[in-house]
C-alpha positions in Angstrom: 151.2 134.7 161.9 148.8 137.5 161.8 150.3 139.1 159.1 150.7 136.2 157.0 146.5 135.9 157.2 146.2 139.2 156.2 148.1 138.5 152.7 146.1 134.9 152.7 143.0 136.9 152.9 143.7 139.6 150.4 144.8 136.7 147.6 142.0 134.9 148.1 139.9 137.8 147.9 141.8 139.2 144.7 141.1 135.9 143.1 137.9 135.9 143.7 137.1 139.5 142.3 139.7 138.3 139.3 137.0 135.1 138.7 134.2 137.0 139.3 135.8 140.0 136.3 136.6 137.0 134.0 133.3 135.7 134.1 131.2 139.2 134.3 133.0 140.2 131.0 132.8 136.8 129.0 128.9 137.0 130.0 128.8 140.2 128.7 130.5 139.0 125.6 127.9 136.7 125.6 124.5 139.2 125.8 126.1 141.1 122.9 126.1 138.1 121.0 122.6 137.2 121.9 121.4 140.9 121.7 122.5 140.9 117.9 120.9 137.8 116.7 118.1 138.9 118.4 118.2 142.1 116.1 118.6 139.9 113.4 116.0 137.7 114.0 113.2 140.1 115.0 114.2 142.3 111.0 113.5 138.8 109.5 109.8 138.3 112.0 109.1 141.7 110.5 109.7 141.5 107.0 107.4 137.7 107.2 105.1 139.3 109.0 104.6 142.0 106.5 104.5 139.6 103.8 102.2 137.1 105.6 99.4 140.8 105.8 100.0 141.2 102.5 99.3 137.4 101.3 96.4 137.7 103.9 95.0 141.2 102.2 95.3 139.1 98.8 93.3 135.9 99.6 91.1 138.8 101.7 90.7 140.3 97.7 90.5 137.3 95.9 87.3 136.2 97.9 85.2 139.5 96.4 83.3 139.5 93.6 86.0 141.5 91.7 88.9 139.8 92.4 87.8 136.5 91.3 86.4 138.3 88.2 90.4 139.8 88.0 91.2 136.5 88.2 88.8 135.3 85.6 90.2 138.0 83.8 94.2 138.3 84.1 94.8 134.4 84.5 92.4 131.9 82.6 91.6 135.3 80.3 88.1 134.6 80.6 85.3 137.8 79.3 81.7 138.3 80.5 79.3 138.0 78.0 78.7 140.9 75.7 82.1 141.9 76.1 84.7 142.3 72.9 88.6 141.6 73.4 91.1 143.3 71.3 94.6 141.6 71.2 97.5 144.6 70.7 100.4 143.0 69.2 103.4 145.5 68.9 106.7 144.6 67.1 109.5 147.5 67.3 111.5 147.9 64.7 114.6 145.5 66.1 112.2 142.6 66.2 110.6 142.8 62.6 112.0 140.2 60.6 114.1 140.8 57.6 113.7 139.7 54.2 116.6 138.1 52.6 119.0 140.8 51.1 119.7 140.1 47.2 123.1 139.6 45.7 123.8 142.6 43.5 125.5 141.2 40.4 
């Protein structure tokens, strides 16, 4: 009787450890999973959050004198008085248009 306790206790206690292995290594499984979208997520905080400075630095720009006169300038092309604008337009030589070829008789 004494031995058969022995062997009782021993299962039990190998089952246990065996649930306990199970459970350790799907948990683990588990953190791996978590630890990676967690990588994931903090790349995507950073690259917003270095977009959100840069959108701040902008608006931070765009409140001086100059930027609203780049603004002025770049957007609703607007001059300050006093000023002359010259307009540039350059055609390269696939874009000029060609006159009509005659028919040679």
């Amino acid at each position: 009787m004494i031995r058969f306790r022995w062997v009782l206790f021993y299962a039990i206690a190998a089952f246990i450890v065996l649930i306990c292995a199970v459970s350790f290594y799907k948990e683990w499984g588990r953190v791996e999973q978590l630890s990676a979208t967690l990588d994931k997520r903090m790349e995507e905080f950073v690259v917003v959050s270095r977009r959100s400075q840069e959108l701040k630095e902008k608006i931070q720009y765009y409140k001086t004198p100059s930027g609203i006169a780049y603004l002025a300038r770049e957007k609703f092309n607007l001059v300050k008085p006093g000023e002359t604008v010259y307009h540039l337009e350059v055609i390269s030589p696939d874009e000029e248009p060609h006159a009509p070829e005659k028919a040679q008789p």
